[in-house]
N, C-alpha and C positions, 0 to 999 in steps of 0.2 A: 746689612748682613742678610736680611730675608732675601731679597731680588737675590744677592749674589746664591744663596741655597735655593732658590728656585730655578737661576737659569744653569746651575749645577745640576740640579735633581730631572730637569725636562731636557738638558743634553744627552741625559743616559735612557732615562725613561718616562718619556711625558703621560703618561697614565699613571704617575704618582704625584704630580703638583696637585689636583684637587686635594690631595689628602695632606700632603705637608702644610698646604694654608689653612686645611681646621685643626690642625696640630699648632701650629704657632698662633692660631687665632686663641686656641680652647688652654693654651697657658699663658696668653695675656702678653706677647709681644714679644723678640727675638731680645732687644735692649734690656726687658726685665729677666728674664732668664735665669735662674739658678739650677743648679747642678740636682738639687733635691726635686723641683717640679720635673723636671725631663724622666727620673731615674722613676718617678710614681706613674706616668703614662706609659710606662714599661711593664705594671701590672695590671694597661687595662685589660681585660677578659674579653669585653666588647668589641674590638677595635684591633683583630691584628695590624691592618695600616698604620694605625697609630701608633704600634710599639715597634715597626720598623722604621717610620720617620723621627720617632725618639732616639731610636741606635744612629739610626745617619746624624740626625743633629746632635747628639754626645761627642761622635766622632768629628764634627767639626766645627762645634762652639765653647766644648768643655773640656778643659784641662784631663789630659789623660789618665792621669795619676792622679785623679780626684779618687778618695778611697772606696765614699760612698757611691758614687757613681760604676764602678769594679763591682763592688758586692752585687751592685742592684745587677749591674747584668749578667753576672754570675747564678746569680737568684734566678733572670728570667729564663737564662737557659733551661734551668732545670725543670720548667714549667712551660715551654713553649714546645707547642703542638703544631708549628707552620715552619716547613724547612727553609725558605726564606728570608726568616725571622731569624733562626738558627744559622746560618751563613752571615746573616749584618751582624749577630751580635759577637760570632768567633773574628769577623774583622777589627772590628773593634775593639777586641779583647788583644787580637794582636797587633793592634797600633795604626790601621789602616781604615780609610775608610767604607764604607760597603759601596759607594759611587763607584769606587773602583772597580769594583768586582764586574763582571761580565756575566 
């Protein structure tokens, strides 16, 4: 699943793979994954990259209807400062991925 989100992520925009591989490195492998790790690198502060390769990988590893994962990006809406960030997470929220987005 990493390779296939990376040759995803560098067909739309290759100036985001460096950042989705410390994003999948810095939560300890694509395989181990849960819904709750992705949905806490959505309040890093540090790291807008990283709360946008969290919304793309929610959008395409984690069950949509996960409840916790909704609130959490609900929550980072309301605290995100990068409109970027704010376009992945409204796809998201409406059931699509931000790759798609243009």
């Amino acid at each position: 699943m990493r390779q296939e989100a990376q040759d995803a992520l560098n067909a739309i925009n290759p100036a985001r793979g460096p950042s989705l591989n410390t994003v999948i490195d810095r939560l300890g492998g694509i395989e181990e994954w849960a819904s709750r790790r992705l949905t806490a690198e959505l309040a890093n502060t540090r790291d807008a990259a990283a709360r946008w390769c969290s919304a793309v990988l929610l959008a395409n590893f984690v069950n949509a209807k996960d409840g916790g994962a909704r609130s959490a990006l609900i929550s980072a809406v309301e605290r995100e400062t990068c409109r970027e960030n704010l376009r992945a997470y409204a796809a998201v929220l409406a059931g699509i991925t931000p790759l798609a987005m243009g």
